[in-house]
C-alpha positions as CSV (number, residue, x, y, z in Angstrom):
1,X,-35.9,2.7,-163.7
2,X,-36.2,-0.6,-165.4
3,X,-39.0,-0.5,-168.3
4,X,-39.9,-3.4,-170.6
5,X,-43.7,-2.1,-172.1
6,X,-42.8,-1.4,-176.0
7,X,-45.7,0.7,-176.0
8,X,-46.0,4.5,-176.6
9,X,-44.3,7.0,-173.9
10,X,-45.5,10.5,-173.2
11,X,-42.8,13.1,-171.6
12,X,-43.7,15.8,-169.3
13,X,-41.7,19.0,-168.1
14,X,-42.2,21.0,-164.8
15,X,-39.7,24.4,-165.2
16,X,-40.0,25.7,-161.8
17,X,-37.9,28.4,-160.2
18,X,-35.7,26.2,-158.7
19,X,-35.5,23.2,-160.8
20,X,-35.7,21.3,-164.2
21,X,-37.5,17.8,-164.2
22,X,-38.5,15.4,-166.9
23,X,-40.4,12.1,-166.7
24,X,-41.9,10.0,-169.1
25,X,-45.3,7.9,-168.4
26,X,-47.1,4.8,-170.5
27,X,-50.4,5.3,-172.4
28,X,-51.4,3.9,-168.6
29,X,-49.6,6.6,-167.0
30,X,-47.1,5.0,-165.3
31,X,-44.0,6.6,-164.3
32,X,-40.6,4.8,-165.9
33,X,-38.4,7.2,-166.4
34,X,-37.6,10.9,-164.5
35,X,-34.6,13.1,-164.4
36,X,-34.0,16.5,-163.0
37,X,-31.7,19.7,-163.2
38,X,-31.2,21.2,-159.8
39,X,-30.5,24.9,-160.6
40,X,-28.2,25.8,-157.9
41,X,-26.4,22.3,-157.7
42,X,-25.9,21.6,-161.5
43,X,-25.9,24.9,-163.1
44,X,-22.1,25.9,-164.7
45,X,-21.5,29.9,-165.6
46,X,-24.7,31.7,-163.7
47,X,-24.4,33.5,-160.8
48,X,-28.1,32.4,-159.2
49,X,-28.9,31.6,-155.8
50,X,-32.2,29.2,-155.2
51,X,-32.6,29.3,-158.7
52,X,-32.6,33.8,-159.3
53,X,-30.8,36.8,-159.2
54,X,-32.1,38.9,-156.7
55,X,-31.8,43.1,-157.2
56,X,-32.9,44.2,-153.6
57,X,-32.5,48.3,-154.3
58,X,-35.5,47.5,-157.1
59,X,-37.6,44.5,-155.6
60,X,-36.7,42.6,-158.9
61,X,-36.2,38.7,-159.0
62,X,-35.3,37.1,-161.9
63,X,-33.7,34.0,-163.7
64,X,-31.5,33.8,-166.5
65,X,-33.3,32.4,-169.8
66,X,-30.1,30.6,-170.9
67,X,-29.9,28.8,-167.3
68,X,-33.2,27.3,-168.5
69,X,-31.3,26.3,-171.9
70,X,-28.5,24.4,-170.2
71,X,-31.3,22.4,-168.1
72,X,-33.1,21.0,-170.7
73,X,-30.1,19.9,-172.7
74,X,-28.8,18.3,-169.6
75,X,-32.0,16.6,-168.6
76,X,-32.6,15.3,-172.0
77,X,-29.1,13.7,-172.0
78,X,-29.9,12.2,-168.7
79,X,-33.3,10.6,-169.8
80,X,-31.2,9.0,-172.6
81,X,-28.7,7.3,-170.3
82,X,-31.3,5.9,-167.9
83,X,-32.3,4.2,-171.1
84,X,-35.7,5.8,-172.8
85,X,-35.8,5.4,-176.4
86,X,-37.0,8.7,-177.4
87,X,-38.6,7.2,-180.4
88,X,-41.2,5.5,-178.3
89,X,-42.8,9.3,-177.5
90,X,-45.4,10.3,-179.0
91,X,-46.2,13.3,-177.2
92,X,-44.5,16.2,-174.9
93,X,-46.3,18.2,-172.8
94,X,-44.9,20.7,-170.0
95,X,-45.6,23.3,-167.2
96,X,-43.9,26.3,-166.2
97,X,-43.3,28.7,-163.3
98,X,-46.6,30.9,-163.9
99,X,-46.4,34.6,-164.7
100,X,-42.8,34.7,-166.2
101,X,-42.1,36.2,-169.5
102,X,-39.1,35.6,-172.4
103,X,-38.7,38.5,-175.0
104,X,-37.3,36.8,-178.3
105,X,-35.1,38.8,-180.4
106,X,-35.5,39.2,-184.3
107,X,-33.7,36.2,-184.7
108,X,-35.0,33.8,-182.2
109,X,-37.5,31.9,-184.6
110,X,-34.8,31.8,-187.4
111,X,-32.2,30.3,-184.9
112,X,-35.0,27.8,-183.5
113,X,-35.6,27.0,-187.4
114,X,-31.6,26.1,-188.2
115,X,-30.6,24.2,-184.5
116,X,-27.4,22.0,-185.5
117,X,-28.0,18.5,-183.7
118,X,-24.0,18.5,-183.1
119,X,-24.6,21.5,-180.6
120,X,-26.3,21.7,-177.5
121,X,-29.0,24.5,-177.2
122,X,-27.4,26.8,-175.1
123,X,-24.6,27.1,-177.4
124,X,-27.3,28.3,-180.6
125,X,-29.5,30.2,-178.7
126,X,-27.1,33.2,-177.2
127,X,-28.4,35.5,-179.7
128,X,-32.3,34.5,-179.2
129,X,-33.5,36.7,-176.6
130,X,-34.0,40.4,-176.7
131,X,-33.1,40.7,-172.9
132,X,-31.4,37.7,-171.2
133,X,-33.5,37.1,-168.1
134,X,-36.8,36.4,-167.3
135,X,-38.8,38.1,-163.8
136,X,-39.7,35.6,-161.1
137,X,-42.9,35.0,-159.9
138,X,-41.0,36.5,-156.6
139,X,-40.5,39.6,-158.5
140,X,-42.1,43.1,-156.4
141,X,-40.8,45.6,-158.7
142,X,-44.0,46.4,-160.3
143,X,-46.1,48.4,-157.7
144,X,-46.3,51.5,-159.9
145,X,-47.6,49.5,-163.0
146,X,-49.9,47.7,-160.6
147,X,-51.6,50.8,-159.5
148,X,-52.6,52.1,-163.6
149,X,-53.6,48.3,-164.0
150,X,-55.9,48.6,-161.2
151,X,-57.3,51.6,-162.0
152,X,-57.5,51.3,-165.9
153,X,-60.9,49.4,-166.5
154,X,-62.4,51.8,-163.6
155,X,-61.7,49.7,-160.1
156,X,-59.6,46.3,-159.4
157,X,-62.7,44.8,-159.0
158,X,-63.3,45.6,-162.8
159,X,-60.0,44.2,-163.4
160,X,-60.5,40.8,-161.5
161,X,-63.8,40.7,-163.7
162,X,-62.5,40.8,-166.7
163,X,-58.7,39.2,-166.1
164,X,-59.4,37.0,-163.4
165,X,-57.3,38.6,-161.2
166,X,-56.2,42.0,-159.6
167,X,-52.8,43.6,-160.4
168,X,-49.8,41.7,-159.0
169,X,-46.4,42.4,-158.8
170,X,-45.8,38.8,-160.7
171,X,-48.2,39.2,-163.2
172,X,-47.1,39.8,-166.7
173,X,-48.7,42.6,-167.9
174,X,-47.3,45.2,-165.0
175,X,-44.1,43.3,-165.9
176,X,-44.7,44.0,-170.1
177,X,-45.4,47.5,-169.1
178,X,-42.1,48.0,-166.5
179,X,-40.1,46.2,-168.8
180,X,-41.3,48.6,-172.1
181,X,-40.3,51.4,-169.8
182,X,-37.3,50.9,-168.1
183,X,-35.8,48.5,-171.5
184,X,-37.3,50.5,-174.0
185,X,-34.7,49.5,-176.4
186,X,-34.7,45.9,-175.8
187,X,-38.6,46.0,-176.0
188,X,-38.6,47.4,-179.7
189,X,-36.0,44.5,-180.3
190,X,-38.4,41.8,-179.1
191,X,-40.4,40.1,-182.1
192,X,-41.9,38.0,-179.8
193,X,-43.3,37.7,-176.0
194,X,-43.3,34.0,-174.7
195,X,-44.6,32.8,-171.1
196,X,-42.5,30.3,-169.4
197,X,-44.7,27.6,-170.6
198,X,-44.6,28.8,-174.0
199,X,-41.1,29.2,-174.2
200,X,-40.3,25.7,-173.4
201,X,-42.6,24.7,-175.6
202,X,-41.2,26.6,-178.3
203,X,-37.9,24.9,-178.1
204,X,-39.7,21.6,-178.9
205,X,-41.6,22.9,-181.5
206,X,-38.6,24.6,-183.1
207,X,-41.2,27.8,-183.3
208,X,-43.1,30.2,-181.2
209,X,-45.9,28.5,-179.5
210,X,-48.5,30.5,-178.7
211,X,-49.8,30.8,-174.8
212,X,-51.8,28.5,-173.4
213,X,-55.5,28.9,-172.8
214,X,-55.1,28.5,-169.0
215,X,-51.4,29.8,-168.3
216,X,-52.6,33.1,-170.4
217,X,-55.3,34.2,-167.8
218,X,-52.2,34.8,-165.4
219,X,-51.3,37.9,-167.4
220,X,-53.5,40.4,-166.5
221,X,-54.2,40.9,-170.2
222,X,-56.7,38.3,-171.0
223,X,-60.1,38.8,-171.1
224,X,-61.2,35.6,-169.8
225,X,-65.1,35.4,-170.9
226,X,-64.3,37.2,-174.2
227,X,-62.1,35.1,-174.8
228,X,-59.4,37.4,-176.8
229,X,-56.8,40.3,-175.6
230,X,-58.7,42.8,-174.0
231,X,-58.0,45.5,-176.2
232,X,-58.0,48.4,-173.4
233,X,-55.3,46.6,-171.6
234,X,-53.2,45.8,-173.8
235,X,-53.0,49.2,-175.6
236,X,-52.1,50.4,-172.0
237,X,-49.3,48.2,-171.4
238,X,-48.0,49.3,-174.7
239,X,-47.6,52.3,-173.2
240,X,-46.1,54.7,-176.1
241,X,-45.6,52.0,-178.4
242,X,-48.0,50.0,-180.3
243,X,-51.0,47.9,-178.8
244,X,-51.6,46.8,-182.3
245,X,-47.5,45.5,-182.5
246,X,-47.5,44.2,-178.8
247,X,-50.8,42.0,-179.8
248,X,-48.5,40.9,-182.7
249,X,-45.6,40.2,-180.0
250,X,-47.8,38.9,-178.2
251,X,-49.9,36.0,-180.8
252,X,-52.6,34.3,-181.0
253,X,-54.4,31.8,-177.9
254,X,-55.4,28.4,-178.9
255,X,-58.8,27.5,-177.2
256,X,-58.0,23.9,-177.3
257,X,-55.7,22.9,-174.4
258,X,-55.0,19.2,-176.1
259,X,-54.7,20.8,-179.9
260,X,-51.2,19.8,-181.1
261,X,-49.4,22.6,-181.8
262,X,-47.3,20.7,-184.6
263,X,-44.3,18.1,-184.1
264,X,-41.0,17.6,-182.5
265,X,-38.3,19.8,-184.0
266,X,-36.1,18.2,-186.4
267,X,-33.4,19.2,-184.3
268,X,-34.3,16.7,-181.7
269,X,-35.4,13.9,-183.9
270,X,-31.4,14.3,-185.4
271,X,-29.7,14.4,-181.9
272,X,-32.0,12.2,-179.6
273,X,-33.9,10.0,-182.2
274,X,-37.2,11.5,-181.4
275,X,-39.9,10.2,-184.2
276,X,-40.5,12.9,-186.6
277,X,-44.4,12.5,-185.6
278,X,-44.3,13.0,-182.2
279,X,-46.6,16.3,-181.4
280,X,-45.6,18.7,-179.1
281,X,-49.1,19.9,-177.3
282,X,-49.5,22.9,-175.2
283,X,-47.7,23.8,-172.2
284,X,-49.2,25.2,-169.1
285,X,-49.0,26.8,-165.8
286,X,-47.8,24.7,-163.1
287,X,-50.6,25.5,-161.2
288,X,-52.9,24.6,-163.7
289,X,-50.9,21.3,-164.3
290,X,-51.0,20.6,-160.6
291,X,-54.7,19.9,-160.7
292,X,-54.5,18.1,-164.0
293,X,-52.3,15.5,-161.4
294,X,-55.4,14.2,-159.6
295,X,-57.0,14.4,-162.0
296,X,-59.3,17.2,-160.0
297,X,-63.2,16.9,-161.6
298,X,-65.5,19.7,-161.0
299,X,-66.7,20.6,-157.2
300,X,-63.2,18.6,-156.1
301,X,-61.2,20.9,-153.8
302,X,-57.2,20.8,-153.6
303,X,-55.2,22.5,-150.8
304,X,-51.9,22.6,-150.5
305,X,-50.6,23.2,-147.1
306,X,-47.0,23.7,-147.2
307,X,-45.1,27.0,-146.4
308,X,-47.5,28.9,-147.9
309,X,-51.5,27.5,-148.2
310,X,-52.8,27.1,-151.8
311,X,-56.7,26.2,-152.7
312,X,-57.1,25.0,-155.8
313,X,-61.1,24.0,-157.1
314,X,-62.2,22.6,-160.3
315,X,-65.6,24.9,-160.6
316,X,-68.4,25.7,-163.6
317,X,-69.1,29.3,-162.1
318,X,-67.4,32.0,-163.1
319,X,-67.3,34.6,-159.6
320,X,-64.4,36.8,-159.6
321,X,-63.3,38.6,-157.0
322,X,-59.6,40.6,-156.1
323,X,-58.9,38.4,-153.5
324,X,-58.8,35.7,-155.4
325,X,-57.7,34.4,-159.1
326,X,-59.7,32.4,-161.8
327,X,-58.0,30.7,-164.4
328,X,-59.6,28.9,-167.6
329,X,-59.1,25.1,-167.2
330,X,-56.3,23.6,-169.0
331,X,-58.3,20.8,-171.1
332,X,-61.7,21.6,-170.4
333,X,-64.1,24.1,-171.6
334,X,-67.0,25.6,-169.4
335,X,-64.6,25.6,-166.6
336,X,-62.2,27.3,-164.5
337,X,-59.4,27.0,-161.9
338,X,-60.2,28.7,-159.0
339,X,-57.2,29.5,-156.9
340,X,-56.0,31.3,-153.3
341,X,-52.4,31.7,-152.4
342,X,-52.0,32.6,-148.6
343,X,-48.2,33.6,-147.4
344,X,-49.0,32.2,-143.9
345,X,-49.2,28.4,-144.0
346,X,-46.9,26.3,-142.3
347,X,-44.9,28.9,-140.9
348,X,-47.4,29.9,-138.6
349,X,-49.0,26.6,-137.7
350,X,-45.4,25.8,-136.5
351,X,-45.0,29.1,-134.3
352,X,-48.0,27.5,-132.8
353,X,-46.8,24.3,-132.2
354,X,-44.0,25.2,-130.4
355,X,-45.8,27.6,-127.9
356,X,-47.7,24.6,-126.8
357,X,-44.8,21.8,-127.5
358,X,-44.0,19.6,-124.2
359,X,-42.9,16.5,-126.2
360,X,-39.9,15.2,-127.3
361,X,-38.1,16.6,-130.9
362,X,-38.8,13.3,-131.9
363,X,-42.5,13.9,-132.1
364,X,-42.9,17.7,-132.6
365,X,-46.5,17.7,-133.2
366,X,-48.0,15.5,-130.3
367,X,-48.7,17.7,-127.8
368,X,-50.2,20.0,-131.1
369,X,-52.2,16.8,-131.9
370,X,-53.6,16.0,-128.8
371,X,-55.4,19.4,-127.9
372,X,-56.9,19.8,-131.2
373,X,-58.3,16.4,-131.2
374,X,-59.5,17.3,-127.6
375,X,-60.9,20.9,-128.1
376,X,-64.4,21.3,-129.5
377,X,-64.7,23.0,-132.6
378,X,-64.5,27.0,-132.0
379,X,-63.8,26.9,-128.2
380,X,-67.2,26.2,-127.5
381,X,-67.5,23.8,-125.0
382,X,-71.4,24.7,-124.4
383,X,-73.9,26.0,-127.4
384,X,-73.7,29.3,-125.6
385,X,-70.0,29.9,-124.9
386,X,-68.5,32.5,-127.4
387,X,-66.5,31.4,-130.7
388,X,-62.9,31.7,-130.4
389,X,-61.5,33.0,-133.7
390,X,-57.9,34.4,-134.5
391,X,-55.8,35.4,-137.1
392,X,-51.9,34.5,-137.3
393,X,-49.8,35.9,-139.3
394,X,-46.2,36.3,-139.0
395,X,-45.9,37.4,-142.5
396,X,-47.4,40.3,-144.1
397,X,-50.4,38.3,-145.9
398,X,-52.2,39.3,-148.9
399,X,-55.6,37.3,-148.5
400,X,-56.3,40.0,-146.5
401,X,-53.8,42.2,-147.7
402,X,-52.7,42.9,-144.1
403,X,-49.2,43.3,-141.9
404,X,-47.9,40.9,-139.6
405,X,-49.6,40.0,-136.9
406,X,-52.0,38.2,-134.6
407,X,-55.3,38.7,-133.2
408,X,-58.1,36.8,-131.0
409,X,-61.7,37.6,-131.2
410,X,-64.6,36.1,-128.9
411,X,-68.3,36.4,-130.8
412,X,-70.9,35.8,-129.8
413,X,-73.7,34.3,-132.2
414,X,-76.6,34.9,-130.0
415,X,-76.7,38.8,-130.5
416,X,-73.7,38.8,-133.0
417,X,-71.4,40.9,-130.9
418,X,-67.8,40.4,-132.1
419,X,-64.9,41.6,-129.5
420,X,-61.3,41.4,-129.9
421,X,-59.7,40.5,-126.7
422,X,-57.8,37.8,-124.8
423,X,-60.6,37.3,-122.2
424,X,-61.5,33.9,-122.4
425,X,-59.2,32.3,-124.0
426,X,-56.0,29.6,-122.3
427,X,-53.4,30.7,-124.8
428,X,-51.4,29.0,-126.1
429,X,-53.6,25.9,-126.1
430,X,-56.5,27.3,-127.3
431,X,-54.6,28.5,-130.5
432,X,-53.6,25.3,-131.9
433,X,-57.0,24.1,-133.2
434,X,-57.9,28.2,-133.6
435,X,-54.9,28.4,-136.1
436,X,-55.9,25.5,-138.1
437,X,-59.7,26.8,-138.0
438,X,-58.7,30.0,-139.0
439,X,-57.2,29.5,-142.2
440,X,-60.0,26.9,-143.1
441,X,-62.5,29.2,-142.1
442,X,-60.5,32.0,-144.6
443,X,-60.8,29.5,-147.2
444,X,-64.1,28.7,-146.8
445,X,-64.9,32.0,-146.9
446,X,-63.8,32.7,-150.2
447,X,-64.6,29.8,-152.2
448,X,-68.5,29.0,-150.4
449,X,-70.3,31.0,-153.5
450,X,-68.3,28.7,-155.9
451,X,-69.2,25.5,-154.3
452,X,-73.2,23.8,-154.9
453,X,-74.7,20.4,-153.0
454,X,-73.5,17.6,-154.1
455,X,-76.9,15.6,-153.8
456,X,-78.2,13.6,-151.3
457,X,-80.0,17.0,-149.4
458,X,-76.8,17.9,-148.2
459,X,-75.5,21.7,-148.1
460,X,-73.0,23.2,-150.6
461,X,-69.8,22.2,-150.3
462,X,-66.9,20.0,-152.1
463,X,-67.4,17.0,-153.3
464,X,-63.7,15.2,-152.5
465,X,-61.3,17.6,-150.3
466,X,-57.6,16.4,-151.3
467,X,-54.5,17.7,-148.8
468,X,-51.5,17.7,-150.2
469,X,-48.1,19.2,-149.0
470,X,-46.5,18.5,-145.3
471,X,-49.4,19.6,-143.7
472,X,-51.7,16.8,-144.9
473,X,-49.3,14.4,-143.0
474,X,-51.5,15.6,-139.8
475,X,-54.7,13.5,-139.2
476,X,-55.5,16.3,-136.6
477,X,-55.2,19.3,-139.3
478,X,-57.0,16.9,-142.0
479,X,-60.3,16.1,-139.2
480,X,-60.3,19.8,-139.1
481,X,-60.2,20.5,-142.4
482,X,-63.4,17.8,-142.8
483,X,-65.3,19.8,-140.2
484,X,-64.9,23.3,-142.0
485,X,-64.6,22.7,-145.2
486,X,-67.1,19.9,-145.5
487,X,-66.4,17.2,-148.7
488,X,-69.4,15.4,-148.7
489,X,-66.9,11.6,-150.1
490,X,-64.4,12.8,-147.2
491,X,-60.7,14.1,-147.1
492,X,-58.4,12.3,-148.6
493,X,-54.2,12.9,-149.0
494,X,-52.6,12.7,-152.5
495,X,-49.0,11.7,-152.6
496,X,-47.6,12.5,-155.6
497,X,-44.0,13.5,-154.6
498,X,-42.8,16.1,-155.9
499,X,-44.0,15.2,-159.2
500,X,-47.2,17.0,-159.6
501,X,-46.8,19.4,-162.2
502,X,-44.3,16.9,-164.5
503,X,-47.3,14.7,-164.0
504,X,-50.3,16.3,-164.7
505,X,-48.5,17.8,-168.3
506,X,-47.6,14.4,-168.8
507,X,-51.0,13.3,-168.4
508,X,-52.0,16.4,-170.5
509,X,-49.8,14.8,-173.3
510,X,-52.0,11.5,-173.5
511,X,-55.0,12.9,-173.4
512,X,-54.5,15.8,-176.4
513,X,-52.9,12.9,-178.2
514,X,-55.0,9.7,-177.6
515,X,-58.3,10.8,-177.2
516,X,-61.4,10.1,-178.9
517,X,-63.5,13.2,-180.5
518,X,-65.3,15.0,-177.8
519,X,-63.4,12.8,-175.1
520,X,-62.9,15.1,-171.9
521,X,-59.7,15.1,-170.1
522,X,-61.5,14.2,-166.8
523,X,-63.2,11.1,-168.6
524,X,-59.9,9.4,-170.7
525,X,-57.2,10.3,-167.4
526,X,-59.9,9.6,-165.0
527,X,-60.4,5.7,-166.6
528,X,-56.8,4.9,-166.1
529,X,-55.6,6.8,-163.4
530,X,-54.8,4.4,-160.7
531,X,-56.3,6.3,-157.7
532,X,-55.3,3.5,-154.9
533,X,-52.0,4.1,-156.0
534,X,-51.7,8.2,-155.1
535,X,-54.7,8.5,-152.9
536,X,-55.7,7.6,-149.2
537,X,-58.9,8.7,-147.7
538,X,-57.5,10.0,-144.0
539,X,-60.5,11.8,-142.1
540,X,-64.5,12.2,-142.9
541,X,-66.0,15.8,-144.4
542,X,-69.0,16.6,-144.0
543,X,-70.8,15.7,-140.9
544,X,-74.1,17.4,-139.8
545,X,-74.2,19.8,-137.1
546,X,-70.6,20.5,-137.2
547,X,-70.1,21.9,-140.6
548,X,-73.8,24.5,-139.6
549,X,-71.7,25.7,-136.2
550,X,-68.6,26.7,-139.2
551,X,-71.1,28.1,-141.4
552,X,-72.0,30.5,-138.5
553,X,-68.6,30.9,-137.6
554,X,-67.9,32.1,-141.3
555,X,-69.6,35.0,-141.2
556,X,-67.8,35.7,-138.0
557,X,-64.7,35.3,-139.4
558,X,-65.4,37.9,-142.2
559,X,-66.7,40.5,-139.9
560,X,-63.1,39.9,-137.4
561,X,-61.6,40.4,-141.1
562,X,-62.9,43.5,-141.8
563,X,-62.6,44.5,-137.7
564,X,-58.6,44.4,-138.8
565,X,-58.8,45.9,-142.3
566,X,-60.6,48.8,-140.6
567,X,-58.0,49.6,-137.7
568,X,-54.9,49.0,-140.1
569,X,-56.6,51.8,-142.7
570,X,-56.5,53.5,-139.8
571,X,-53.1,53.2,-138.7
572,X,-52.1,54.0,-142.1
573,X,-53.5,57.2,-142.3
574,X,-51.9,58.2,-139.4
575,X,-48.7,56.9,-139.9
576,X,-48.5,58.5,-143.9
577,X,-50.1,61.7,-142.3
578,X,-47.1,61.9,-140.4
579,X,-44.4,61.4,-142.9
580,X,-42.7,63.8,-145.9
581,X,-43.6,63.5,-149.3
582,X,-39.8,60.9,-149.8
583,X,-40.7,58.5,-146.9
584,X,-44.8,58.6,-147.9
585,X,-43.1,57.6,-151.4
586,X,-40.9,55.0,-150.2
587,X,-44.3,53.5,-148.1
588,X,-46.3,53.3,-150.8
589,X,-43.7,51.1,-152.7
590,X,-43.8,48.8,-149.4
């Protein structure tokens, strides 16, 4: 990229699972210089396939910290030969594969402290880390340590209150506590635990940097309205050791997500001419970074409909709930990242598509097209024809935590009679617009006690709905997702590449480092973010009569939800009332 503004640059860095990348923005945030480190294509000396080593015998996934090392080094070299004068930076910024944890060794801060600018970092840093690797966010080793975290504060519910979230396998306080028990010695060798985010971070700053505000609540650890370690948990994932030494290992949490954490490491002002001056700000989570991107404002809605379906909402009211996870914002106090991760995305829209597909390959989703755009909304062609609602799964999902598999419903809303049959229905046409339907209804479902009117006498709902991901390429999919989800300004795609989460730390960087006292994130980012630039507006939201048939159709859906739940609890019981104590074991782990 060529680049002749003089003016200050701001770096970003997204650590994902399967890739390094770097870019650098103006005080205008414009993009002029990005490199990346592809994992599996770059990578010299580490054994890793899409990024992780994979242990199938235990369920663990994890990536080598040193891996991580090698990247930065390489993408900092690259950045230099496209031409950036690091000098020009006056802040870094960065996001990080959520959930992830680095144990530094005794020596890890005094190695950061004496980095030699003639070496690269993953020469100096062998010796850093009291265990090598970090777990993936893929990582299902944990069940067992899920289960006490669940039941600790009294329910999962209780847990999701106070955290956030429920247990999960990636989260990293099951992952603190596994790790303290099957590395017991490498756990009293670790002076310090870092998250991704933190870790890279770190490097920069030449110390440890503590967590993130945000990126912390993904821990199961954080007591999110307290806002401290909540003391119960933490002395539980201790286990036999110290709570009060695993606080310690653990640090203090910054409330300010734009306070500088101190500047650049010498280190890097000596090898790539960095100014002495430029401050080093927190990293975050790059889900939290993703809707720093936009930038997403309260009551804005973000979904993300790739090969998995994420909803992501900028929201004031605090509603927990174990299906779901809340996050503190990344930059703004008072609010909180609301966010739903669906296995079933694109994978089963597709399975769809082809059941019905008559066209050419050259235009796979015509025929998918057309009969949405031609079917009424629910499969009601008349007021009093029955709703048509499904759910399609060919993974296992976890929002409802349910196996594989599909089912079709008719209700009725006169009397509220819900059946599951195929009666009714012209399969497979009728499923393309009841597959798209049915995961908007799922997340309309779960986010309608978050969202409030947005003026104007209109009924709760979004204010902007923003698709993202290869789904939001399909004006049928986006009209639908107007109809059911509402968004009272309309639906709009965001194009941002594969840039998101580089992006919105970047962005993160100008804001903690030029704004004015008080200045919010949303109101500094929001004056110079080019919106034309990223942003279309592709289908209308909100439109009367149709959004009050899905609000009917909602309460549907969570009844057919339940219907399921129900029979698989059922099946369950059988199916464990059958087995031995080893396979009713080797189930429970599934």
């Amino acid at each position: 990229m060529e680049e002749t503004d003089p003016g200050p640059l701001y770096l970003g860095f997204d650590l994902s699972t399967q890739q390094l990348k770097g870019l650098a923005v103006t005080a205008e945030l414009k993009v002029v210089f990005e490199a990346k480190f592809d994992f599996d294509a770059d990578a010299v000396g580490f054994n890793i396939e899409k990024g992780v080593i994979t242990n199938e015998e235990e369920h663990e996934v994890y990536a080598p910290v040193a891996l991580w090392l090698q990247a930065l080094d390489t993408v900092l070299q690259r950045l230099k030969d496209k031409g950036i004068d690091f000098a020009r930076v006056k802040g870094i910024s960065g996001a990080g594969q959520q959930h992830g944890s680095v144990y530094w060794s005794e020596d890890g801060e005094r190695l950061l402290r004496r980095l030699d600018e003639s070496r690269s970092l993953h020469e100096q840093l062998d010796h850093a880390f009291s265990y090598p690797f970090s777990p993936n966010w893929q990582d299902a080793s944990t069940q067992a340590e899920c289960d006490v975290f669940d039941k600790h504060l009294g329910s999962e519910d209780d847990l999701a209150l106070n955290t956030g979230s429920k247990a999960h396998h990636r989260f990293t306080g099951p992952q603190i506590l596994r790790f303290q028990r099957k590395h017991s010695v490498e756990y009293q060798k670790t002076s310090r635990i870092s998250l991704v985010s933190s870790f890279l971070a770190s490097i920069f700053l030449g110390k440890i940097a503590p967590c993130d505000i945000s990126d912390v609540c993904g821990m199961n650890l954080w007591d999110i309205k307290a806002g401290t370690w909540n003391e119960k948990l933490v002395a539980m994932a201790a286990g036999s050791s110290n709570a009060t030494e695993l606080k310690r290992k653990l640090g203090s949490v910054p409330e300010d997500g734009g306070g500088s954490l101190g500047n650049v490491a010498p280190y890097f002002v000596q090898r790539y001419n960095f100014s002495p001056s430029c401050a080093v700000t927190p990293f975050t989570g790059d889900n939290p970074a993703t809707i720093l991107a936009l930038p997403l404002r309260s009551m804005d809605a973000m979904v993300s409909l790739g090969t998995s379906t994420t909803f992501l909402m900028s929201t004031s009211r605090y509603k927990p709930d174990p299906a779901v996870h809340f996050f503190n914002h990344p930059t703004t106090a008072g609010l909180y990242m609301f966010m739903l991760c669906y296995k079933n995305g694109g994978l089963a829209r597709e399975r769809v598509r082809d059941a019905v597909n008559k066209s050419s390959s050259a235009k796979p989703w015509a025929d998918f097209d057309r009969i949405c755009s031609f079917s009424p909304p629910l499969g009601q062609y008349q007021k009093t024809d029955a709703m048509k609602l499904g759910l399609y799964f060919p993974r296992p999902e976890i929002v409802p935590n349910v196996r594989a598999g599909e089912w079709h419903f008719t209700y009725d809303p006169s009397d509220g009679s819900l059946a599951q049959t195929d009666v009714g229905w012209s399969r497979p046409n009728d499923d393309a617009r009841a597959i798209v339907e049915s995961q908007m209804l799922s997340l309309r479902l779960r986010s309608r006690d978050l969202v409030e009117s947005p003026g104007n006498n209109l009924p709760p709902q979004p204010r902007r709905l923003y698709l993202v991901g290869g789904g939001s390429q399909n004006v049928a999919i986006a009209k639908i997702a107007g109809e059911v989800l509402g968004g009272a300004e309309g639906v709009y795609k965001l194009d941002v590449g594969e840039n998101a989460c580089a992006l919105g730390a970047a962005y993160k960087a100008v804001w903690a480092v030029e704004r004015k006292e008080g200045q919010t994130f949303e109101d500094l980012i929001g004056r110079r973010w080019d919106e034309g630039q990223f942003v279309r507006r592709i289908a209308d939201g909100y439109q009367k009569g149709v959004f009050e048939q899905y609000g009917v159709a909602v309460d549907a859906f969570a009844k057919m939800e339940e219907e399921v739940l129900r029979e698989e609890r059922q099946t369950k019981k059988r199916t464990l009332g059958r087995m031995d104590g080893k396979e009713r074991s080797k189930a429970a782990m599934e």
